[in-house]
py3Dmol code that shows the C-alpha trace and the ligand (Angstrom):
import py3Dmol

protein = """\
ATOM      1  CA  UNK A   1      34.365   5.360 -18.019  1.00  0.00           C
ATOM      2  CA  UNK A   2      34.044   6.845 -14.977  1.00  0.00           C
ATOM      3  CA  UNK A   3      34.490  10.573 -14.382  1.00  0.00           C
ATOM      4  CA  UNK A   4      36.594  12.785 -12.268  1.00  0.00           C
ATOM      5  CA  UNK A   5      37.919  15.837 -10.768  1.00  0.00           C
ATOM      6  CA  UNK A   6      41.476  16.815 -11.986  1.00  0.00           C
ATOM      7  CA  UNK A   7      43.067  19.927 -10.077  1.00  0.00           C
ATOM      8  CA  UNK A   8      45.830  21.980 -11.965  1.00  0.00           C
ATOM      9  CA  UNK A   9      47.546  24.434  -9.798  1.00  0.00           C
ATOM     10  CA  UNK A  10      50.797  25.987  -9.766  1.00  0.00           C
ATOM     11  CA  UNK A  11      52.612  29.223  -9.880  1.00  0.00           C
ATOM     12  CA  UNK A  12      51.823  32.559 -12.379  1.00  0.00           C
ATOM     13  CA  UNK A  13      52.437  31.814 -16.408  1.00  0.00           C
ATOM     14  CA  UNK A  14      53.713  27.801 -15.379  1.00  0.00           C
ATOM     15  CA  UNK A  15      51.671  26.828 -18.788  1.00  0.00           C
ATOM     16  CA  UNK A  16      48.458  25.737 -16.765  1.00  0.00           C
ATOM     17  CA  UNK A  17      45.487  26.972 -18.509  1.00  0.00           C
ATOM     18  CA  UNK A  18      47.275  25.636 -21.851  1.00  0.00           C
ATOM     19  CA  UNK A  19      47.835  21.875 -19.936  1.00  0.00           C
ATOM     20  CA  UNK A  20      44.515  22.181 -18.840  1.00  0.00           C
ATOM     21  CA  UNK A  21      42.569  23.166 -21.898  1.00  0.00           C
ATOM     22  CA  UNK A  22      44.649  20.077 -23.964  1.00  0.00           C
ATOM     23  CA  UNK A  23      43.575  17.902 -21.344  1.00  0.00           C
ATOM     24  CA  UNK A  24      40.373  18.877 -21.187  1.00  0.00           C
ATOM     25  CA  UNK A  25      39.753  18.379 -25.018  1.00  0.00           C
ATOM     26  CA  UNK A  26      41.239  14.961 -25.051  1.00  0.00           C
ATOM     27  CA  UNK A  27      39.238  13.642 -22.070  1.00  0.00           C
ATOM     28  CA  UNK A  28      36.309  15.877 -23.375  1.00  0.00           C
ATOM     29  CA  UNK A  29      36.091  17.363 -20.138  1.00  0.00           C
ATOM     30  CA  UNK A  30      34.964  20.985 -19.044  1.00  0.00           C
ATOM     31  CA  UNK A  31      37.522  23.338 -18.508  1.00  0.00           C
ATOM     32  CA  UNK A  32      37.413  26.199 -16.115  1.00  0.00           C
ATOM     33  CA  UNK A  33      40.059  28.764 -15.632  1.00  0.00           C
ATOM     34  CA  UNK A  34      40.070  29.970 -12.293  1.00  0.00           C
ATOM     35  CA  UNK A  35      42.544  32.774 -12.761  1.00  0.00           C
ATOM     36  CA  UNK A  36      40.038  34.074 -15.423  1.00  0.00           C
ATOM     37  CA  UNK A  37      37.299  34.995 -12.521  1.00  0.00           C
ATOM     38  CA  UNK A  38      39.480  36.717 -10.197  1.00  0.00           C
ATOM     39  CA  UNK A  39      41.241  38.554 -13.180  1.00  0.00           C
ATOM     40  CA  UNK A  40      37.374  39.243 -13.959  1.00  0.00           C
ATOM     41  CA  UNK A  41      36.186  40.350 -10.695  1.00  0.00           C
ATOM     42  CA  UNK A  42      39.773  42.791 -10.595  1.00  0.00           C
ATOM     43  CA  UNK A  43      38.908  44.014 -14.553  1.00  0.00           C
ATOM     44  CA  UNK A  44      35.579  45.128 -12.860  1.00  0.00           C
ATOM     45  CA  UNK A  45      37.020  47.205 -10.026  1.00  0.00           C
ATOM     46  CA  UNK A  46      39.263  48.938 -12.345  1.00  0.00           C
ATOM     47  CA  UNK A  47      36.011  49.931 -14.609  1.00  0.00           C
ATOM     48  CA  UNK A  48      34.627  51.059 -11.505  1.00  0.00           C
ATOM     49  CA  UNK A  49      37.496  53.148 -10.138  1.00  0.00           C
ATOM     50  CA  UNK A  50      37.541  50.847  -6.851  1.00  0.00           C
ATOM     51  CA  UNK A  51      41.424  50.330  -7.333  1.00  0.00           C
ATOM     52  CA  UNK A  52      44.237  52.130  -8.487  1.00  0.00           C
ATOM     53  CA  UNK A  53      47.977  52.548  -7.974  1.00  0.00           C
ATOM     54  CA  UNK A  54      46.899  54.835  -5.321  1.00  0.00           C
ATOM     55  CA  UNK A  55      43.900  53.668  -4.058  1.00  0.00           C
ATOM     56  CA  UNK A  56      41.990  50.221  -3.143  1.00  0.00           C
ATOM     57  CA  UNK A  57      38.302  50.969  -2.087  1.00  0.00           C
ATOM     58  CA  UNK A  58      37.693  46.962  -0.641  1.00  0.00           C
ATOM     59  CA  UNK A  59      34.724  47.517   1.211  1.00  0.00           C
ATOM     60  CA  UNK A  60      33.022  49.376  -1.736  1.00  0.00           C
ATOM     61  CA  UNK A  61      34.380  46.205  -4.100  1.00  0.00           C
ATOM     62  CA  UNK A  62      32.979  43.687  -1.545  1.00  0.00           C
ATOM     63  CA  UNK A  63      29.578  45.408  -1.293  1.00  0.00           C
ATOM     64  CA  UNK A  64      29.297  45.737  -4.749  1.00  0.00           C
ATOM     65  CA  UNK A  65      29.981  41.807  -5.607  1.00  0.00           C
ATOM     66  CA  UNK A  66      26.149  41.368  -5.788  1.00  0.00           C
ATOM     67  CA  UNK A  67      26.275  43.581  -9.182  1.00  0.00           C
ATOM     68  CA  UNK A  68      29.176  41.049 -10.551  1.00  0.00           C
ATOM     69  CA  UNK A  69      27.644  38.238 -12.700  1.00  0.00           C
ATOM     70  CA  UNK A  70      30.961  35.870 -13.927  1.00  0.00           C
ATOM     71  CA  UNK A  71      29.771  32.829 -16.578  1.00  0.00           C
ATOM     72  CA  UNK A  72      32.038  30.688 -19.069  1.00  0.00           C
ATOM     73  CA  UNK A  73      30.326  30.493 -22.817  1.00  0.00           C
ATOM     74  CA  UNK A  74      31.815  27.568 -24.569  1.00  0.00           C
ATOM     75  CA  UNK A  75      33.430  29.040 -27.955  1.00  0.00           C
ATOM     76  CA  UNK A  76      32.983  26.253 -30.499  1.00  0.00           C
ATOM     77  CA  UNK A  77      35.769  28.134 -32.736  1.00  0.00           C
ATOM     78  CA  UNK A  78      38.226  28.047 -29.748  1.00  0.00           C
ATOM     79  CA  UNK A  79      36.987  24.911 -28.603  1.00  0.00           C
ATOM     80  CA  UNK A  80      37.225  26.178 -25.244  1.00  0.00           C
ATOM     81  CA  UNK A  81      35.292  28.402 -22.907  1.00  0.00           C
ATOM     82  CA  UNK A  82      35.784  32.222 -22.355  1.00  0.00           C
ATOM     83  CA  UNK A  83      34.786  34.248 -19.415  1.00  0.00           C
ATOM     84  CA  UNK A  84      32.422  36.557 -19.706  1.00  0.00           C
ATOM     85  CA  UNK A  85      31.578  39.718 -17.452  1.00  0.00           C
ATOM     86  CA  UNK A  86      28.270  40.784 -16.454  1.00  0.00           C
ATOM     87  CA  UNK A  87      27.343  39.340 -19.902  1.00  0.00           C
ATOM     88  CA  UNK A  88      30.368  41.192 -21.628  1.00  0.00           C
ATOM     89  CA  UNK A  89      33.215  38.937 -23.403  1.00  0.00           C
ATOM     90  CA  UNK A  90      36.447  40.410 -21.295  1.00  0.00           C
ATOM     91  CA  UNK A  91      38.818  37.140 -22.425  1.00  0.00           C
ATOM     92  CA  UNK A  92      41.197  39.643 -23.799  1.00  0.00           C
ATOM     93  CA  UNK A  93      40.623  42.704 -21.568  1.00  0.00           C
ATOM     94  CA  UNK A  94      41.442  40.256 -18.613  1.00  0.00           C
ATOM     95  CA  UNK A  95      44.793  39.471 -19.604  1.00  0.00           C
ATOM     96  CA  UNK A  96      46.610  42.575 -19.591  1.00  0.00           C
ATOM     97  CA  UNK A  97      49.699  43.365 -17.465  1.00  0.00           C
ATOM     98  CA  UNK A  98      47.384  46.152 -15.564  1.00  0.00           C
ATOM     99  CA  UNK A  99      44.965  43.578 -14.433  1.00  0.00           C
ATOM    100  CA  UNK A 100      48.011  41.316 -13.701  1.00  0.00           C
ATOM    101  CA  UNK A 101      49.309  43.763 -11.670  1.00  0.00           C
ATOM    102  CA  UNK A 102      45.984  44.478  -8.944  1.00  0.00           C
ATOM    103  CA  UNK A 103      44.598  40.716  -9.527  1.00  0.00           C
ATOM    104  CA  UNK A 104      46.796  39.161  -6.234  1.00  0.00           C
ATOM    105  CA  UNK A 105      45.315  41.846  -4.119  1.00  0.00           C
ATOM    106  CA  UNK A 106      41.740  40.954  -4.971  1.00  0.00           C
ATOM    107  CA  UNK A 107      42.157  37.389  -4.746  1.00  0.00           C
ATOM    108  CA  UNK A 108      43.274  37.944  -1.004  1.00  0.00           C
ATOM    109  CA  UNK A 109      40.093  39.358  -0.415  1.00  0.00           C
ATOM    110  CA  UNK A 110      38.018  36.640   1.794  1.00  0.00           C
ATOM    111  CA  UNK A 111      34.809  37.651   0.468  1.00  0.00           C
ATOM    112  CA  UNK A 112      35.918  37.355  -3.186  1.00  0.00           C
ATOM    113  CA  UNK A 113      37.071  33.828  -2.919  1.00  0.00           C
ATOM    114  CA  UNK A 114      34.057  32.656  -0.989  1.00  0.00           C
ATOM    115  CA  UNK A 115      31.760  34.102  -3.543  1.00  0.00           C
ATOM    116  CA  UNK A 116      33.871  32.908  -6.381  1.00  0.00           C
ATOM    117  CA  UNK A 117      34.849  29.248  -4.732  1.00  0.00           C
ATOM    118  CA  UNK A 118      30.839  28.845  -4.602  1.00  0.00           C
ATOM    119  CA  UNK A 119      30.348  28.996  -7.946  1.00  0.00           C
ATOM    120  CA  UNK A 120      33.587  26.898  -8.560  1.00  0.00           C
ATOM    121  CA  UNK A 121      32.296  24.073  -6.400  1.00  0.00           C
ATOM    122  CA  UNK A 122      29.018  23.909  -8.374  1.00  0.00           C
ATOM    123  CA  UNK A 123      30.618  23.940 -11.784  1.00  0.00           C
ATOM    124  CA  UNK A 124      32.288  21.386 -10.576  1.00  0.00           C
ATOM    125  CA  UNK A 125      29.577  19.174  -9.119  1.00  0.00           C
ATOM    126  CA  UNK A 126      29.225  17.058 -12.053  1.00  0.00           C
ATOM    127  CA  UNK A 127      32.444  16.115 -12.365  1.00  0.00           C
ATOM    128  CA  UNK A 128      34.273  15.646 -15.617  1.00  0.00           C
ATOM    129  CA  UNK A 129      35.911  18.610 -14.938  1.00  0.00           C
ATOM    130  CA  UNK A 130      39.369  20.168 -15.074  1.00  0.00           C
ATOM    131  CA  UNK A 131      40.129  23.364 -13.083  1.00  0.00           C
ATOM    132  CA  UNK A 132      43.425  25.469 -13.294  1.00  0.00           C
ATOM    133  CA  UNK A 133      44.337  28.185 -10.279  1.00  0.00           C
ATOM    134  CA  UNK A 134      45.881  28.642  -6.962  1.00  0.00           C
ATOM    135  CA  UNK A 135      43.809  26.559  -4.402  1.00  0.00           C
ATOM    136  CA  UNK A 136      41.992  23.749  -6.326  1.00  0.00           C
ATOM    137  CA  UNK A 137      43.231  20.901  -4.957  1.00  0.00           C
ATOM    138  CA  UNK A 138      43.496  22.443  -1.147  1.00  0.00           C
ATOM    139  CA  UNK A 139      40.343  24.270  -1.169  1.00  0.00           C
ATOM    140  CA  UNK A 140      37.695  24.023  -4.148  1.00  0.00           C
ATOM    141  CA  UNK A 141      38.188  20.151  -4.522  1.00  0.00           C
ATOM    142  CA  UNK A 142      40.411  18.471  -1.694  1.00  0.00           C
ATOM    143  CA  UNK A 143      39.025  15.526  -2.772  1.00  0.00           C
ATOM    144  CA  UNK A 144      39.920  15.427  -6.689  1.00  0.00           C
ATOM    145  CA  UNK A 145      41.339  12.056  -8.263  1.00  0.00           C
ATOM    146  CA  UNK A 146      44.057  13.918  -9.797  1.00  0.00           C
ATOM    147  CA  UNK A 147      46.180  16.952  -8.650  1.00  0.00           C
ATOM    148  CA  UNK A 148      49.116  18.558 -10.366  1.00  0.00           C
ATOM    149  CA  UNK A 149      50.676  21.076  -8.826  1.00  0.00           C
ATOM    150  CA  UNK A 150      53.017  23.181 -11.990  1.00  0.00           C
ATOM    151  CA  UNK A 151      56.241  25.349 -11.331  1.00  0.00           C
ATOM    152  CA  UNK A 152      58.959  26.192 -13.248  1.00  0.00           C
ATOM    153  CA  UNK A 153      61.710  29.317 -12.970  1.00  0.00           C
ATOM    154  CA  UNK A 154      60.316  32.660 -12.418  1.00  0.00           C
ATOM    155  CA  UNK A 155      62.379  33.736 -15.400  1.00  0.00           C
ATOM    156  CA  UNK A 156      61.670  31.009 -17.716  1.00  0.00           C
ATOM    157  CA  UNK A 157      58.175  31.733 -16.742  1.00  0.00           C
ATOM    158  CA  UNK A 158      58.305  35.645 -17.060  1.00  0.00           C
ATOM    159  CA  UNK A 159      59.781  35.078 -20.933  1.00  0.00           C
ATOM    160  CA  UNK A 160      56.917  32.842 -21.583  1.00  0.00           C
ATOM    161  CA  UNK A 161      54.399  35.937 -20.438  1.00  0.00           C
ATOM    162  CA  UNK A 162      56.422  38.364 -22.387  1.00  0.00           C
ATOM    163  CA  UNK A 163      56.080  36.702 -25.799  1.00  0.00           C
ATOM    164  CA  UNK A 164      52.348  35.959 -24.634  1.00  0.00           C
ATOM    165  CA  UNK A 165      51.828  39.602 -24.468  1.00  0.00           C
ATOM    166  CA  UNK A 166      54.189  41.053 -27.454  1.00  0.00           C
ATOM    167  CA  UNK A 167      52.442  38.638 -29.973  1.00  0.00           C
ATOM    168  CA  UNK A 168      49.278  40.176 -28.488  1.00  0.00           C
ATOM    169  CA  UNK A 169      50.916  43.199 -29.544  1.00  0.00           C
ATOM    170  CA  UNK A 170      50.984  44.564 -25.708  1.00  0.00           C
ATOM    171  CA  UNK A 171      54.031  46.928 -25.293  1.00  0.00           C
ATOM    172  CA  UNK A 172      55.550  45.946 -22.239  1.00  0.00           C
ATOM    173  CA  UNK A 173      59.258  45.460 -20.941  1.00  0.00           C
ATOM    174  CA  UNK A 174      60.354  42.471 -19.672  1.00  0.00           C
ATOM    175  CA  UNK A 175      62.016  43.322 -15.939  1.00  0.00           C
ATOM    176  CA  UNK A 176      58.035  44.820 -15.785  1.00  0.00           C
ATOM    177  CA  UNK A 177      56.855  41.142 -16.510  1.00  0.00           C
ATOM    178  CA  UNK A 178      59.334  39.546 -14.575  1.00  0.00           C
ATOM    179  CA  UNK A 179      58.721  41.870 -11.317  1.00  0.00           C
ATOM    180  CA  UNK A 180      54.757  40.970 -11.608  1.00  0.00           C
ATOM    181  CA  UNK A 181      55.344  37.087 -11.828  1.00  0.00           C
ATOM    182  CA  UNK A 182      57.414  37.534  -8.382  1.00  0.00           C
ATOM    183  CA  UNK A 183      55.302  40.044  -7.273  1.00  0.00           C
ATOM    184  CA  UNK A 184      52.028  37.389  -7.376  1.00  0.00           C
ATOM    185  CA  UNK A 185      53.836  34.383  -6.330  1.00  0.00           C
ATOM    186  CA  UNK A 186      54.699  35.965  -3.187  1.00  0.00           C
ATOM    187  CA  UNK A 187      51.340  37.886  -2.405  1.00  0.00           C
ATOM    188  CA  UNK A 188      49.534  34.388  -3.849  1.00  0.00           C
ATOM    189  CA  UNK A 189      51.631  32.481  -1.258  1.00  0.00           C
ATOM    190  CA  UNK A 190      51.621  34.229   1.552  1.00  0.00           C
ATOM    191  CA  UNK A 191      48.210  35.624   1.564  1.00  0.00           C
ATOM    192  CA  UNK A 192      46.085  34.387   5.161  1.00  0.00           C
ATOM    193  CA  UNK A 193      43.277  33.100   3.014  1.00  0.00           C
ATOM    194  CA  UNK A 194      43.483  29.355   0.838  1.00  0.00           C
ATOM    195  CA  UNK A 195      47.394  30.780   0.007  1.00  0.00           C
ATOM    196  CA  UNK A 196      48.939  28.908  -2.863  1.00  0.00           C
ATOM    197  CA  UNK A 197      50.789  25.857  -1.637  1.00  0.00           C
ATOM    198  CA  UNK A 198      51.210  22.254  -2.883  1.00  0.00           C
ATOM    199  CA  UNK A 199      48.812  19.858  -1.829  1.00  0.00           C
ATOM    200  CA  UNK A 200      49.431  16.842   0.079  1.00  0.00           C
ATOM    201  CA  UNK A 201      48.814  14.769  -2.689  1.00  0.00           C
ATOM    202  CA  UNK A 202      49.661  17.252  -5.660  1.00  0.00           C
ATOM    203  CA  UNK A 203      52.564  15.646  -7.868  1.00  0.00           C
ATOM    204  CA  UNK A 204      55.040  18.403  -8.929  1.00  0.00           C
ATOM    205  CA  UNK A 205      55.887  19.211 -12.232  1.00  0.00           C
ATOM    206  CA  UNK A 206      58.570  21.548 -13.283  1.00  0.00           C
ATOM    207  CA  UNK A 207      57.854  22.321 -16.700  1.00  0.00           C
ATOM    208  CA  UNK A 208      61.380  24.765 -16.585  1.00  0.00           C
ATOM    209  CA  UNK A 209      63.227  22.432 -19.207  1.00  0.00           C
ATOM    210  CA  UNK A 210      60.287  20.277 -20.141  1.00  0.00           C
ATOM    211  CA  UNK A 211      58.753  20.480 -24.394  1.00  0.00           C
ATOM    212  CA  UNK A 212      54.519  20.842 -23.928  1.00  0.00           C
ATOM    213  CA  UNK A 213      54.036  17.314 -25.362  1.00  0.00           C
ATOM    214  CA  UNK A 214      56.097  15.729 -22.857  1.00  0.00           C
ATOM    215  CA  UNK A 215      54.572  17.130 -20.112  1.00  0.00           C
ATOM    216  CA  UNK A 216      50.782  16.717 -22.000  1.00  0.00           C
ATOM    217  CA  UNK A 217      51.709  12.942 -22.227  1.00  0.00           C
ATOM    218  CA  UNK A 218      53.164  12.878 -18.278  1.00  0.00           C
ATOM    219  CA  UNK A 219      50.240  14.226 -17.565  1.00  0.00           C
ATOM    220  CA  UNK A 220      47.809  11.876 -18.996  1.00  0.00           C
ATOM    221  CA  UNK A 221      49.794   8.780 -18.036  1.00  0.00           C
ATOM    222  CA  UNK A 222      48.996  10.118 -14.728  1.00  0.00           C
ATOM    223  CA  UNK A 223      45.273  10.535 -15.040  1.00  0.00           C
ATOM    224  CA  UNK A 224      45.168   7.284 -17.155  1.00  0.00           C
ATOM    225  CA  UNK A 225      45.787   5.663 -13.307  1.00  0.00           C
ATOM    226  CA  UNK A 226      43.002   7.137 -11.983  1.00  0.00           C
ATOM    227  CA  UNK A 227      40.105   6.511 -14.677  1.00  0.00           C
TER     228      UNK A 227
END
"""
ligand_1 = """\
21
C5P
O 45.928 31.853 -13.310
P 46.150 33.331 -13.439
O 47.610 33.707 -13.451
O 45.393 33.935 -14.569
O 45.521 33.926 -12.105
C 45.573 35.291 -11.828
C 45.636 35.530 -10.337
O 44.395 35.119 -9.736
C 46.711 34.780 -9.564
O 47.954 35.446 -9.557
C 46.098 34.707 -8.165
O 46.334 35.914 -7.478
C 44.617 34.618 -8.445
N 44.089 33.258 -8.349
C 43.799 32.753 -7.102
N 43.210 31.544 -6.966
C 42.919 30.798 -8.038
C 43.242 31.272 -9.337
C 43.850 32.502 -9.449
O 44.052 33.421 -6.089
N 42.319 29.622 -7.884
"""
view = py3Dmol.view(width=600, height=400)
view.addModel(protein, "pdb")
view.setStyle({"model": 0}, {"cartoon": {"style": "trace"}})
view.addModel(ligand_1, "xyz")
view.setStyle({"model": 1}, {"stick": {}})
view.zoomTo()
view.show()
């Protein structure tokens, strides 16, 4: 069977990664998170004081992108990969609402996506991949078979990163949550660099009212047409 590129993007906590990574395991496909390298590349300028609430220091973060090594280690436990930083396991440090929060400005830095598209691209040259984020199907691969562009209500999605982060044990309030999903889709779709829109070609889901397996199974009758 021939092999091919799907694209998954969509807005903040739309269920993505988890479509992705089910997909990914049935095809036996490799999955690659790209949310999980920008949230990287922001986890390292917060270790290295180069942004704050009050402060942003972007040309010290773009001259220091050199220093930044970002590589997926397939976890045969998880049966998916995690991201690792400069050969440090961050999957959990990543996903915190203080990384949430700075993550949208560093992904509208132009240097930062061209560095991290790169490496995208050539995970990707193999094919028999499938690639959550923002700009996959417009920018990293505008020629995938398959795109799939995710939404669903910013509340609906907010609750869903709430109980995320409580059964993580996170103490966080949920207007807080709620604030930061609106807060990214806006800076993630009006940002002058790849901004998050629908490709051409994407088909929409809205996942607001929709159970996992019947989007999972919408979503591989969908591939199944491409194969
Ligand atoms: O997918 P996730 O919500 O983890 O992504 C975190 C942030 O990374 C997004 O809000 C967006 O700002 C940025 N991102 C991006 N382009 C991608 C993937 C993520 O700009 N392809």
């Amino acid at each position: 069977m021939k092999k091919i590129t799907i694209a998954i993007d969509g807005h903040s906590s739309t269920g993505k990664s988890t479509v992705a990574k089910q997909i990914a395991a049935h095809l036996g496909y490799t999955y690659v998170d790209s949310g999980a390298m920008y949230r990287a590349v922001t986890l390292f300028a917060m270790q290295n004081n180069l942004i704050s609430a009050a402060d942003f220091k972007v040309n010290e973060l773009i001259g220091s992108l050199h220093d930044l090594k970002i590589d997926f280690q397939f976890n045969p436990d998880l049966g998916f990969s995690e991201v690792y930083l400069n050969g440090t396991n961050v999957e959990n440090q990543i996903r915190t609402l203080a990384v949430s929060s700075f993550v949208s400005q560093v992904a509208a830095i132009p240097e930062v996506r061209y560095q991290l598209v790169k490496q995208q691209r050539q995970i990707g040259e193999a094919k028999g991949v499938v690639m959550d984020g923002r700009d996959i199907g417009t920018v990293v691969f505008p020629n995938a078979e398959v795109k799939i562009f995710m939404t669903a209500s910013a509340e609906v999605r907010a609750q869903r990163r709430f109980d995320e982060l409580i059964n993580r044990g996170d103490k966080v309030v949920f207007d807080e949550v709620l604030k930061n999903v609106k807060e990214r889709d806006y800076i993630d779709s009006h940002r002058a660099n790849s901004p998050l829109t629908k490709a051409e070609d994407a088909i929409v889901i809205d996942n607001s009212a929709l159970t996992p397996e019947a989007q999972l199974n919408k979503i591989l009758q969908i591939i199944q047409t491409a194969l």
